[in-house]
Backbone of each chain as nested JSON, in Angstrom:
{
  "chains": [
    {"id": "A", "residues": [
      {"number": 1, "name": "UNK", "atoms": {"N": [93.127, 118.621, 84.029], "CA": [92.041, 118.242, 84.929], "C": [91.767, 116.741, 84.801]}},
      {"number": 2, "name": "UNK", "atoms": {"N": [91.655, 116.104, 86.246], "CA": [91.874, 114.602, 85.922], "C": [90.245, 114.586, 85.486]}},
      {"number": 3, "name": "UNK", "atoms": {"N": [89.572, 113.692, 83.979], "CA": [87.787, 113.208, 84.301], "C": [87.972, 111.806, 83.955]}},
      {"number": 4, "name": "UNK", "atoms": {"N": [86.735, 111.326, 84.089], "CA": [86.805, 109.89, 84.057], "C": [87.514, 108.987, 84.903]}},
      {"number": 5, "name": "UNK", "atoms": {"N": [87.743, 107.908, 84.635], "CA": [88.494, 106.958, 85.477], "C": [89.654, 106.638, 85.664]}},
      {"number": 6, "name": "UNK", "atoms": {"N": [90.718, 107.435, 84.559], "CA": [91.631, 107.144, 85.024], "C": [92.509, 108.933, 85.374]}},
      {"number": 7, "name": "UNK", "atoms": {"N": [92.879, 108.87, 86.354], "CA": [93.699, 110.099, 87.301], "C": [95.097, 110.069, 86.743]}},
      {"number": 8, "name": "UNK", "atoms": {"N": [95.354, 111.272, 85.832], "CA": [96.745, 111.054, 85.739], "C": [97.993, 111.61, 86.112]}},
      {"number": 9, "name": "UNK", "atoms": {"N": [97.984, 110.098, 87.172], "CA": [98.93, 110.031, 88.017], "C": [100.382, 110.762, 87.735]}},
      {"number": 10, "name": "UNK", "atoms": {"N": [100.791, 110.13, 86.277], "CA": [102.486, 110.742, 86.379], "C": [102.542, 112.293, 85.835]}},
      {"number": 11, "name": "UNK", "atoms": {"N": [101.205, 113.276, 85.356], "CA": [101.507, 114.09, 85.528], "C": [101.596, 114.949, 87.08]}},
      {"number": 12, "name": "UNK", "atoms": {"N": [100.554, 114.644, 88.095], "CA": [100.618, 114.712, 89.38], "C": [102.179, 114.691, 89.717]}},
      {"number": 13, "name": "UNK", "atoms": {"N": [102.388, 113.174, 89.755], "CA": [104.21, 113.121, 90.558], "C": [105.003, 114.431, 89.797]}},
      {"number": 14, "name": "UNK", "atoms": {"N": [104.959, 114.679, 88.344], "CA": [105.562, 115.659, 87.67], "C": [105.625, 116.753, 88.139]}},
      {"number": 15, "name": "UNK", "atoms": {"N": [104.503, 117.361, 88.401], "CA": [104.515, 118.371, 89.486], "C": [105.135, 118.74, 90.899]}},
      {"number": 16, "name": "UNK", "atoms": {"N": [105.051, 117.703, 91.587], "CA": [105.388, 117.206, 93.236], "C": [106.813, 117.135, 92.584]}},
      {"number": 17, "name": "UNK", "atoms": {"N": [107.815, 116.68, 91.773], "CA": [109.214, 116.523, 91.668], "C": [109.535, 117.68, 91.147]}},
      {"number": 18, "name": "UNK", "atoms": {"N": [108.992, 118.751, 90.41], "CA": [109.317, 119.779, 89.676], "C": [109.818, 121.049, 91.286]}},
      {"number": 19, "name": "UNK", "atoms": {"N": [108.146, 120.871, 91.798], "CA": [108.108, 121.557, 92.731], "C": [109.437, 121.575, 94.167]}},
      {"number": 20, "name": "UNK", "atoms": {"N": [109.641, 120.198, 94.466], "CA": [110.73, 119.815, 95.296], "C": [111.891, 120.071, 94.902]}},
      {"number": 21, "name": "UNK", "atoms": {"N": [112.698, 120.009, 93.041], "CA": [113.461, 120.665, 92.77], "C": [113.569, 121.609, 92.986]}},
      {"number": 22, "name": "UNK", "atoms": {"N": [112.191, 122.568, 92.533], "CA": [113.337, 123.855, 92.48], "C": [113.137, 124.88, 94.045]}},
      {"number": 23, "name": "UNK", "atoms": {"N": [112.325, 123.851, 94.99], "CA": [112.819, 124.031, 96.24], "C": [114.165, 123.711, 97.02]}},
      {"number": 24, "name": "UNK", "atoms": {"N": [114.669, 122.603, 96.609], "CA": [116.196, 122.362, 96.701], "C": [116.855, 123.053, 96.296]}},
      {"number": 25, "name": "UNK", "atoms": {"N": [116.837, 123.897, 94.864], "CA": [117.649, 124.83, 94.513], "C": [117.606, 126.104, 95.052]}},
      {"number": 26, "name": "UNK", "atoms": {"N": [116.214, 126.195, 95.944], "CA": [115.752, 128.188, 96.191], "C": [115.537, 128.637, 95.285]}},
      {"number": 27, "name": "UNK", "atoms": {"N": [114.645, 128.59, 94.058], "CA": [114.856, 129.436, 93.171], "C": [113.399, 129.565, 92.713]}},
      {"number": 28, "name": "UNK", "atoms": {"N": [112.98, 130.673, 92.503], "CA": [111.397, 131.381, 92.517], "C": [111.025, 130.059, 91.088]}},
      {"number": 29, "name": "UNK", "atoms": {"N": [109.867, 130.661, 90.871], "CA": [108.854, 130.443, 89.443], "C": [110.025, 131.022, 88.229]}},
      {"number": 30, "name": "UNK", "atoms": {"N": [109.75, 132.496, 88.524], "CA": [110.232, 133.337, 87.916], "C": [111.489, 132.943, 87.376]}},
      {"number": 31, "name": "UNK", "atoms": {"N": [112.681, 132.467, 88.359], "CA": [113.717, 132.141, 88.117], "C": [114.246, 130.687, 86.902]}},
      {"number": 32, "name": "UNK", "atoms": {"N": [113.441, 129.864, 87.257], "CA": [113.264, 128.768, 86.582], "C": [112.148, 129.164, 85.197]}},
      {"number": 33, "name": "UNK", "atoms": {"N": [111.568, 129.801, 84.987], "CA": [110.896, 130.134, 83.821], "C": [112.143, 130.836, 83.202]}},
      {"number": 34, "name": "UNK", "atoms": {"N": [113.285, 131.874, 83.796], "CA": [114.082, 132.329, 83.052], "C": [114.96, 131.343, 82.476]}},
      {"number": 35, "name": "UNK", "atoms": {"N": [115.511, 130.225, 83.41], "CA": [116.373, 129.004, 82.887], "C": [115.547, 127.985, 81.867]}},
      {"number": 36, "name": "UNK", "atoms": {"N": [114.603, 128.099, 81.405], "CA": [114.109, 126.963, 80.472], "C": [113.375, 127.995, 79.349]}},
      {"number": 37, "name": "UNK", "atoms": {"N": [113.202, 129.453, 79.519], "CA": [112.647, 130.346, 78.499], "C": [111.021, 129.729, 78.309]}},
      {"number": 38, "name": "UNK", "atoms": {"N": [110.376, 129.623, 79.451], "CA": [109.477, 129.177, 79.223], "C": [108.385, 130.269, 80.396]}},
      {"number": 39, "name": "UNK", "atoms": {"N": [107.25, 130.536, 80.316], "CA": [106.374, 131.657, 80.975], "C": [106.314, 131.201, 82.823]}},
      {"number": 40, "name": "UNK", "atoms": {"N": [106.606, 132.282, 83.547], "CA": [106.089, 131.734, 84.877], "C": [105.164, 131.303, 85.107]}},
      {"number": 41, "name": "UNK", "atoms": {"N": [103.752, 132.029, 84.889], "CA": [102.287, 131.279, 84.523], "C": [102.447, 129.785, 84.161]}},
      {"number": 42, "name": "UNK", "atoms": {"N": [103.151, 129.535, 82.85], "CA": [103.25, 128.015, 82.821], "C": [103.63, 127.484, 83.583]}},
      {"number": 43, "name": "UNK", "atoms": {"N": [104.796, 128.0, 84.289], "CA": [105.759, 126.942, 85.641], "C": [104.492, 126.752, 86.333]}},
      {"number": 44, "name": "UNK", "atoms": {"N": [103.959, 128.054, 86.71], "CA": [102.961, 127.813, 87.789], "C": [101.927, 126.597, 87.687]}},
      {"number": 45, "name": "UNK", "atoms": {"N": [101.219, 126.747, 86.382], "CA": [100.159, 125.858, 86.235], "C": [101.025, 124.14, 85.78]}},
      {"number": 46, "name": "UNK", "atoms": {"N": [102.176, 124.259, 85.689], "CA": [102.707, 122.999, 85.38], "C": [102.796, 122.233, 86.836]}},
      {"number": 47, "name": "UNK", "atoms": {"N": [103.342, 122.797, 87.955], "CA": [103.38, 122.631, 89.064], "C": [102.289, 122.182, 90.237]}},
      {"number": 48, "name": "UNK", "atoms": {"N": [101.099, 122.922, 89.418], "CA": [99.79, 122.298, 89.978], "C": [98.981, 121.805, 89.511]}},
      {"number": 49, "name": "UNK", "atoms": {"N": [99.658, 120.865, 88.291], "CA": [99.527, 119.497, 87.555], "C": [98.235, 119.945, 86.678]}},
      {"number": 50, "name": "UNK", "atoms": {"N": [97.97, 121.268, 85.956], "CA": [97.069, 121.702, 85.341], "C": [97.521, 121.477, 83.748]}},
      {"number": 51, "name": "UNK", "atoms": {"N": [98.512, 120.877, 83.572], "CA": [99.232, 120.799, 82.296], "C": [99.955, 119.875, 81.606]}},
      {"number": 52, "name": "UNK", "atoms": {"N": [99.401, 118.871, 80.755], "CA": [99.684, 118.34, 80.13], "C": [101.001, 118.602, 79.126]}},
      {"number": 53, "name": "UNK", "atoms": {"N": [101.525, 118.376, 80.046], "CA": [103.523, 118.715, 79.628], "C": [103.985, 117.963, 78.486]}},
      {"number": 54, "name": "UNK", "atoms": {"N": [104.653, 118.749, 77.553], "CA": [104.943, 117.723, 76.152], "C": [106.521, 117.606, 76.928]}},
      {"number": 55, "name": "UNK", "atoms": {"N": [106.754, 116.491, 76.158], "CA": [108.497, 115.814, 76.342], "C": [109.348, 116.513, 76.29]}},
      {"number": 56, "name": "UNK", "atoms": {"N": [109.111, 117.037, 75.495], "CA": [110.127, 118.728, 74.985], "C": [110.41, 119.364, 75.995]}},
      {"number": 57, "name": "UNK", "atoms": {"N": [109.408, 119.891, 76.548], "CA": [109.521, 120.711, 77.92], "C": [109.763, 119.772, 79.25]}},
      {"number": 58, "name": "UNK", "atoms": {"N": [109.015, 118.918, 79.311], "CA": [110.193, 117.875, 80.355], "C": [111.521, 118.361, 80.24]}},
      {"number": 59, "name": "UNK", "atoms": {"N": [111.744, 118.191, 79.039], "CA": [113.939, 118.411, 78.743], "C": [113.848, 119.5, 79.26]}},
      {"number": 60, "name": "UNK", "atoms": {"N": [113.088, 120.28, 79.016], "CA": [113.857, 122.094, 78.95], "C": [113.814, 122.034, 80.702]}},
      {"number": 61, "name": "UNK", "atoms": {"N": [113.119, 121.738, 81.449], "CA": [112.344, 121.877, 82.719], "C": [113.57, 121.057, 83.04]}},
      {"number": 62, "name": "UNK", "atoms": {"N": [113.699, 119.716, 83.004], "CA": [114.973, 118.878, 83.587], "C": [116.02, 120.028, 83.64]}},
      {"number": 63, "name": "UNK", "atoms": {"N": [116.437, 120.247, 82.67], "CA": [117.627, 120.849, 82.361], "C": [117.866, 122.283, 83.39]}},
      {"number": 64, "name": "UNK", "atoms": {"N": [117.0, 122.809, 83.455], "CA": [116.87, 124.349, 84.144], "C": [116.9, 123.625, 85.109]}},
      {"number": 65, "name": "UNK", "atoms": {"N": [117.056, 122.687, 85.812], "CA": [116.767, 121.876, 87.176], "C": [118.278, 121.311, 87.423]}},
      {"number": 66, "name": "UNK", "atoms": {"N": [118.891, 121.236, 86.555], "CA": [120.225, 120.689, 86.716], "C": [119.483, 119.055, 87.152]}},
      {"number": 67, "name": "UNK", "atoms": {"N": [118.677, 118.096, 86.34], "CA": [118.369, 117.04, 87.193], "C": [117.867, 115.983, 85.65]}},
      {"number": 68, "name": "UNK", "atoms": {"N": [118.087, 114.772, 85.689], "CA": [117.755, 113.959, 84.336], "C": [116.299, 114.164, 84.333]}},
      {"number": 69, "name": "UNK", "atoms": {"N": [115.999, 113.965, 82.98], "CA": [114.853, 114.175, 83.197], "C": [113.675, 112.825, 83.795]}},
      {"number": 70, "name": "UNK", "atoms": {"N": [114.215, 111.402, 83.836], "CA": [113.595, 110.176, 84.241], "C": [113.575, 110.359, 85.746]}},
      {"number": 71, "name": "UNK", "atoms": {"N": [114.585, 111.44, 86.735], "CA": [114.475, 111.597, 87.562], "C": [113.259, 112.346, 88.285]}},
      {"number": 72, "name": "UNK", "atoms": {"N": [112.529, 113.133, 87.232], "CA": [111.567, 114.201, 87.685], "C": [109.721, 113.428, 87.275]}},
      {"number": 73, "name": "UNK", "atoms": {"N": [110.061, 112.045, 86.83], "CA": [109.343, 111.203, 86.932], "C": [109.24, 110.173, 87.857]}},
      {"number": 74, "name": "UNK", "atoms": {"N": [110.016, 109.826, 88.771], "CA": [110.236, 109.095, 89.423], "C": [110.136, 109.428, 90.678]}},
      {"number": 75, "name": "UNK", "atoms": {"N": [109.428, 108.354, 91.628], "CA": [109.412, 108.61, 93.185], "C": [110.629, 108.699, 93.779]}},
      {"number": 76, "name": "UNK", "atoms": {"N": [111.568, 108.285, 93.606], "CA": [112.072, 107.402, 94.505], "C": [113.193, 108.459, 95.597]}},
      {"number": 77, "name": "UNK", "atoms": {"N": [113.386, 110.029, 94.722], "CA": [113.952, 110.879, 95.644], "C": [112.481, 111.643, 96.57]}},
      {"number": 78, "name": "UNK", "atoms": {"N": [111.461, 110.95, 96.661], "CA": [110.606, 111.722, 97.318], "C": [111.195, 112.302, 98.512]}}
    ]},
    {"id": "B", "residues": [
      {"number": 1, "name": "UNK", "atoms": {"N": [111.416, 115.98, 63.626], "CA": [112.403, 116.508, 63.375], "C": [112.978, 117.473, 64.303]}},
      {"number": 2, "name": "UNK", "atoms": {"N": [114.756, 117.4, 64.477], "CA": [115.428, 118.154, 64.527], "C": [115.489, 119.721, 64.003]}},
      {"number": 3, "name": "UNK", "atoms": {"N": [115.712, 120.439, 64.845], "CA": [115.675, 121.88, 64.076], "C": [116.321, 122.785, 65.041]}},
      {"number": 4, "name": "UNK", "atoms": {"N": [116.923, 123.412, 64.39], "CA": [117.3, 124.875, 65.009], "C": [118.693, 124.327, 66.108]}},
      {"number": 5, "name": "UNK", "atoms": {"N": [118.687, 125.085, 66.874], "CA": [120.108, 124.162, 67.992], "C": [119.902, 123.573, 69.148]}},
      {"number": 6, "name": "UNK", "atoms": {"N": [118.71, 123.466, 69.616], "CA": [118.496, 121.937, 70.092], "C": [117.321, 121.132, 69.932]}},
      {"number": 7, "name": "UNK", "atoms": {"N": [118.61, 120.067, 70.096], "CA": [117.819, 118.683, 69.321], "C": [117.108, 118.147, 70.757]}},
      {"number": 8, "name": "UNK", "atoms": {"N": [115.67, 118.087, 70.137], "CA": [114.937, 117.362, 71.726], "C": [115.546, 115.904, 71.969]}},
      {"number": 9, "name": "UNK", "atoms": {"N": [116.519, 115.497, 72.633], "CA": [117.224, 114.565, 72.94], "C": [116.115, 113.562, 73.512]}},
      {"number": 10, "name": "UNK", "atoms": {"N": [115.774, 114.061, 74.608], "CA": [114.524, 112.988, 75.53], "C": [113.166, 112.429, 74.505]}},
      {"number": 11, "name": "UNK", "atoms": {"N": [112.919, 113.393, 73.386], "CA": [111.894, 112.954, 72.818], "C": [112.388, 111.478, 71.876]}},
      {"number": 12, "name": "UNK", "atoms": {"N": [113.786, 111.746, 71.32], "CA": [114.282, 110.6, 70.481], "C": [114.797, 109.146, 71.43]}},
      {"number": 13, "name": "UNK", "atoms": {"N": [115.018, 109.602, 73.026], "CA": [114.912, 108.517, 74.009], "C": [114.133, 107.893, 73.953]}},
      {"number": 14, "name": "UNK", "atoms": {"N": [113.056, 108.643, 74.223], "CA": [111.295, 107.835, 74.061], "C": [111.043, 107.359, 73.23]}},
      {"number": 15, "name": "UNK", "atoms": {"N": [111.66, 107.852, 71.915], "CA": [111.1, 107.244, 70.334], "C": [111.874, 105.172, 70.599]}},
      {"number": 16, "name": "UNK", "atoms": {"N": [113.383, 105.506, 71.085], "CA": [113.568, 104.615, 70.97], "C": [113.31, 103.25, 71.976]}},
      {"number": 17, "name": "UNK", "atoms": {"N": [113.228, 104.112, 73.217], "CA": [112.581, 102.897, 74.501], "C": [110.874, 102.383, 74.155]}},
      {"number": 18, "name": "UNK", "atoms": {"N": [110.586, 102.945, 73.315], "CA": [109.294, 102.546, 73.346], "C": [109.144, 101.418, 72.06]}},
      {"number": 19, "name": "UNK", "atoms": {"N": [110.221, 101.465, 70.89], "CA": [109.977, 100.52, 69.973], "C": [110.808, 99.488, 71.089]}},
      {"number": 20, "name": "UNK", "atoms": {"N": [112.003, 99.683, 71.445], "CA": [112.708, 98.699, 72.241], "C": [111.541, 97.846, 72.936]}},
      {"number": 21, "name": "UNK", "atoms": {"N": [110.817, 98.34, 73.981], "CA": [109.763, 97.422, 74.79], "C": [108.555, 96.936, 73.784]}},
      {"number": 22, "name": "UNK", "atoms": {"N": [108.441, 97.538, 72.919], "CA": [107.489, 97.136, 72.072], "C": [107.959, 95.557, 71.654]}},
      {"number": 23, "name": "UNK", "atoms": {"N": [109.141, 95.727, 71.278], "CA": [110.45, 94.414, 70.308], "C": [110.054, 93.408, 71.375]}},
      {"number": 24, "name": "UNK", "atoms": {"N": [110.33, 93.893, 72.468], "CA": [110.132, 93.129, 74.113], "C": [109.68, 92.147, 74.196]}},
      {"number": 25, "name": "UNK", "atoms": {"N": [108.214, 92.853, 73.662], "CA": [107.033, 92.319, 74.054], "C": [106.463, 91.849, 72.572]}},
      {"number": 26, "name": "UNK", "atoms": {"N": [106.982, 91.751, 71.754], "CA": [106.83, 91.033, 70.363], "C": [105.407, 91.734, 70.007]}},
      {"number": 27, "name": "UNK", "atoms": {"N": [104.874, 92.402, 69.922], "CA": [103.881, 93.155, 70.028], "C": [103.946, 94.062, 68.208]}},
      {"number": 28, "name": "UNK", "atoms": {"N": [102.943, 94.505, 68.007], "CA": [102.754, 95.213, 66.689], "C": [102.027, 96.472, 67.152]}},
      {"number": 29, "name": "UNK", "atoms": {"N": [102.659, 97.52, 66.04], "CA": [102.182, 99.001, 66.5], "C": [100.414, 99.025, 66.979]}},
      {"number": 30, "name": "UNK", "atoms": {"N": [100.044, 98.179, 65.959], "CA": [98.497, 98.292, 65.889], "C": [98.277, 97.009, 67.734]}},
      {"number": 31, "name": "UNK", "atoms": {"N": [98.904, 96.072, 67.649], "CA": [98.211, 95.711, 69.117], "C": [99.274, 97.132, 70.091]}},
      {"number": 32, "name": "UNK", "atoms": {"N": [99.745, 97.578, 70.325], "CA": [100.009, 98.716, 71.463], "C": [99.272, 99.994, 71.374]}},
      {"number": 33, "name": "UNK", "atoms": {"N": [98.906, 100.184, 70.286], "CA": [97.678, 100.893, 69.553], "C": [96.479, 100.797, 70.033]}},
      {"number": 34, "name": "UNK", "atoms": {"N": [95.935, 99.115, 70.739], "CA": [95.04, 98.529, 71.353], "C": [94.852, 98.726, 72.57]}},
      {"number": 35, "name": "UNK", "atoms": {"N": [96.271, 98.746, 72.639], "CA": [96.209, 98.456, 74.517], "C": [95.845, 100.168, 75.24]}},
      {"number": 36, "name": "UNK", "atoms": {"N": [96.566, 100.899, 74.476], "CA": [96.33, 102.164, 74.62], "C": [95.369, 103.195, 74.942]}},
      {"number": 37, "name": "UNK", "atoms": {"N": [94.201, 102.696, 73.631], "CA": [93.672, 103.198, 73.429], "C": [94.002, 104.9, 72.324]}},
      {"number": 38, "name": "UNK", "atoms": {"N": [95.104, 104.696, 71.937], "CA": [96.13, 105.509, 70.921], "C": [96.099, 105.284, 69.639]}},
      {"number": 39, "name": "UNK", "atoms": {"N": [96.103, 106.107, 68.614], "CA": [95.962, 105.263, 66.802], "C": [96.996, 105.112, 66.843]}},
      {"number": 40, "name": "UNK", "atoms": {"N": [96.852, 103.592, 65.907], "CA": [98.182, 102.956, 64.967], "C": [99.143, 104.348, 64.721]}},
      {"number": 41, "name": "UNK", "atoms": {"N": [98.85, 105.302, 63.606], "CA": [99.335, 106.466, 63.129], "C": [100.073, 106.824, 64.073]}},
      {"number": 42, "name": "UNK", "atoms": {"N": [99.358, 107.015, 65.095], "CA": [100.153, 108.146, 66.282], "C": [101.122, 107.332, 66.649]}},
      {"number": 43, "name": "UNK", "atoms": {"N": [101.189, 106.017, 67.467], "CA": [102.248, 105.372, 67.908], "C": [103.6, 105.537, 67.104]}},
      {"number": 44, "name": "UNK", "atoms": {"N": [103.055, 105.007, 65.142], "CA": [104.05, 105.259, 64.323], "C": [104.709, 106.572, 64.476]}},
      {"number": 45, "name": "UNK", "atoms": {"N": [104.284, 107.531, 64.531], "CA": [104.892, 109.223, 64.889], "C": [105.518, 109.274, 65.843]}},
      {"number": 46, "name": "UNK", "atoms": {"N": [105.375, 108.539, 66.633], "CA": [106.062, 108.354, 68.302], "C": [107.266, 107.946, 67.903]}},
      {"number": 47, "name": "UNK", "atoms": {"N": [106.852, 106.665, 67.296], "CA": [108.407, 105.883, 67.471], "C": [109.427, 106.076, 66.607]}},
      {"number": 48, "name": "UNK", "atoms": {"N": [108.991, 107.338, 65.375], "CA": [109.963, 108.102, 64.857], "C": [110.225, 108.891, 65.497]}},
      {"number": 49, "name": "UNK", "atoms": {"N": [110.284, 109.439, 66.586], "CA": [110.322, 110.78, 67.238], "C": [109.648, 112.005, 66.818]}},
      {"number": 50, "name": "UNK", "atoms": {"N": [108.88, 111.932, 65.619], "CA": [107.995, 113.17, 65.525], "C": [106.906, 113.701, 66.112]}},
      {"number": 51, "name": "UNK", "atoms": {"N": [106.787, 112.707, 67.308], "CA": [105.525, 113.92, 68.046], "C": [106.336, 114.232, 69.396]}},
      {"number": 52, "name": "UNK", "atoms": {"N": [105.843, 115.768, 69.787], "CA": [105.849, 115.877, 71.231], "C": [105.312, 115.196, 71.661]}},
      {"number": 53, "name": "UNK", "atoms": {"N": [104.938, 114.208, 72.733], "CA": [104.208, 113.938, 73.526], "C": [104.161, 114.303, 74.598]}},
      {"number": 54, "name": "UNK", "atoms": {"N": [102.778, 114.061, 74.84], "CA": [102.515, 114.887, 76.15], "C": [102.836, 113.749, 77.468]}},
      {"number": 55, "name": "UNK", "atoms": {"N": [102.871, 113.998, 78.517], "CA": [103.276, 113.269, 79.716], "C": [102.074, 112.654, 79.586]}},
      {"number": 56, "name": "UNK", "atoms": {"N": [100.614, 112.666, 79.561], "CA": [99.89, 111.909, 79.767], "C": [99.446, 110.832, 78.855]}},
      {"number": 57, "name": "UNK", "atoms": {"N": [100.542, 110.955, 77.575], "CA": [100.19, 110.081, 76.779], "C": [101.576, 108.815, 76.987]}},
      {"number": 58, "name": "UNK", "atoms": {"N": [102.799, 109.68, 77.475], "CA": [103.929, 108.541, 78.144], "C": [103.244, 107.712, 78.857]}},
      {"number": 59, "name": "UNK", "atoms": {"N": [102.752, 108.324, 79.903], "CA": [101.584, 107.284, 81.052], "C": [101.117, 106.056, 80.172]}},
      {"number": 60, "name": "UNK", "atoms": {"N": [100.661, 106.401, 79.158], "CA": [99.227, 105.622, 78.895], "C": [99.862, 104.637, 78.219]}},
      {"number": 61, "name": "UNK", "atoms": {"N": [101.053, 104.88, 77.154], "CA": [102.061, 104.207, 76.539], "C": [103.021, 103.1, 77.465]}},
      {"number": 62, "name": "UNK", "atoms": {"N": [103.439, 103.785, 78.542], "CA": [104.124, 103.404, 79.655], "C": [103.224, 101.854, 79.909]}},
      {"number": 63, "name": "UNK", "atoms": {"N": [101.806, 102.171, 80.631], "CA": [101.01, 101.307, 80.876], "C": [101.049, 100.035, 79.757]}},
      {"number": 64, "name": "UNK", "atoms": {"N": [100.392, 100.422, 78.659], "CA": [100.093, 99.67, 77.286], "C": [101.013, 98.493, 78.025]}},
      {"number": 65, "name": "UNK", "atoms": {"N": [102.718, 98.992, 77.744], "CA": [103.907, 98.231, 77.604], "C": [104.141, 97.701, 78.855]}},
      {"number": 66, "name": "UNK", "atoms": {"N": [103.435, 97.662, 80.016], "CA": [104.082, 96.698, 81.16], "C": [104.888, 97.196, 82.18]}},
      {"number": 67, "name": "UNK", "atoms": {"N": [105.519, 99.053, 81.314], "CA": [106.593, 99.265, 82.322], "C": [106.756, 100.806, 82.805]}},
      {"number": 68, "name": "UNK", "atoms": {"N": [107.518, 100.864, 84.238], "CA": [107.077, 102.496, 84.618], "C": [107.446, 103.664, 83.706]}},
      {"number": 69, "name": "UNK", "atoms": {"N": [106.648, 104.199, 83.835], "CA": [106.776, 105.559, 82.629], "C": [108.782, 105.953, 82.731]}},
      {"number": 70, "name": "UNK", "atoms": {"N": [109.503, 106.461, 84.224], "CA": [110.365, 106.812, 83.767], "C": [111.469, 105.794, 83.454]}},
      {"number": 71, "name": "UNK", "atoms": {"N": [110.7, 104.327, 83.25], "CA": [112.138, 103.551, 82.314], "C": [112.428, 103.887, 80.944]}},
      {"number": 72, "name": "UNK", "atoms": {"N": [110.772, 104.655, 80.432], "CA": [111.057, 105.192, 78.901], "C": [111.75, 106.194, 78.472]}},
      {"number": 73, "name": "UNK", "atoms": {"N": [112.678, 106.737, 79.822], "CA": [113.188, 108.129, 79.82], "C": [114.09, 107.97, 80.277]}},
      {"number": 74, "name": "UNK", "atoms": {"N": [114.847, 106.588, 80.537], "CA": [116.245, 106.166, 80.494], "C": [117.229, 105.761, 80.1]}},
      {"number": 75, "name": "UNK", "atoms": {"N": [118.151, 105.415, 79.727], "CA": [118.959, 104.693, 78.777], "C": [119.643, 103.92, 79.287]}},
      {"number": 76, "name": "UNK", "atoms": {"N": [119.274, 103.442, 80.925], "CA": [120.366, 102.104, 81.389], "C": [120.019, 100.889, 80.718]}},
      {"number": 77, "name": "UNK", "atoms": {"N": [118.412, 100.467, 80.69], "CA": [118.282, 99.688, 80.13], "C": [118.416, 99.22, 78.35]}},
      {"number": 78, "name": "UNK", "atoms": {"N": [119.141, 100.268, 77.933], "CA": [119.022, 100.215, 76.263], "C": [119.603, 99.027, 75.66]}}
    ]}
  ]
}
């Protein structure tokens, strides 16, 4: 939850690139929680930037994405 | 630390792009510590690779140092 003054932003984009992946791929919540062994609930709430994502799971999340992970930080395939 | 069979690769990226820009910027743990708003301690844990970090603390680190969060999650510039 963003409070105070500063909005954080790169977990937002994190979400918006997570989400666009694994729309490029077709592949549910469900499916991508099975490729990183991580809970659909989490995909879910990771996706709607409710979650302060450790690095770790960046990797695991990149990886189930087939995508680097500096890529799923970055605008620039918006 | 390393453990078990995989090694969080991206977290030891970060450990090392972040002393790299630190070197950069001729800077000391305790002034990026400043800029942060992050303890001395913690940065030190960072830049061994022993903490997860969370995406919103890359941000804030990212900021400190001048540069976009996913250059700390790259290795062109190493």
């Amino acid at each position: 939850m963003a409070t105070r003054s500063t909005v954080p932003k790169l977990r937002l984009l994190l979400a918006r690139r997570i989400r666009a992946e694994r729309g490029r791929l077709g592949i549910s919540q469900e499916e991508l929680a099975e490729r990183t062994g991580l809970h659909r609930t989490y995909i879910g709430s990771v996706e709607r930037g409710e979650r302060n994502v450790s690095i770790d799971n960046v990797e695991r999340i990149a990886r189930g994405l087939g995508v680097q992970p500096q890529e799923l930080l970055s605008d620039e395939g918006k």
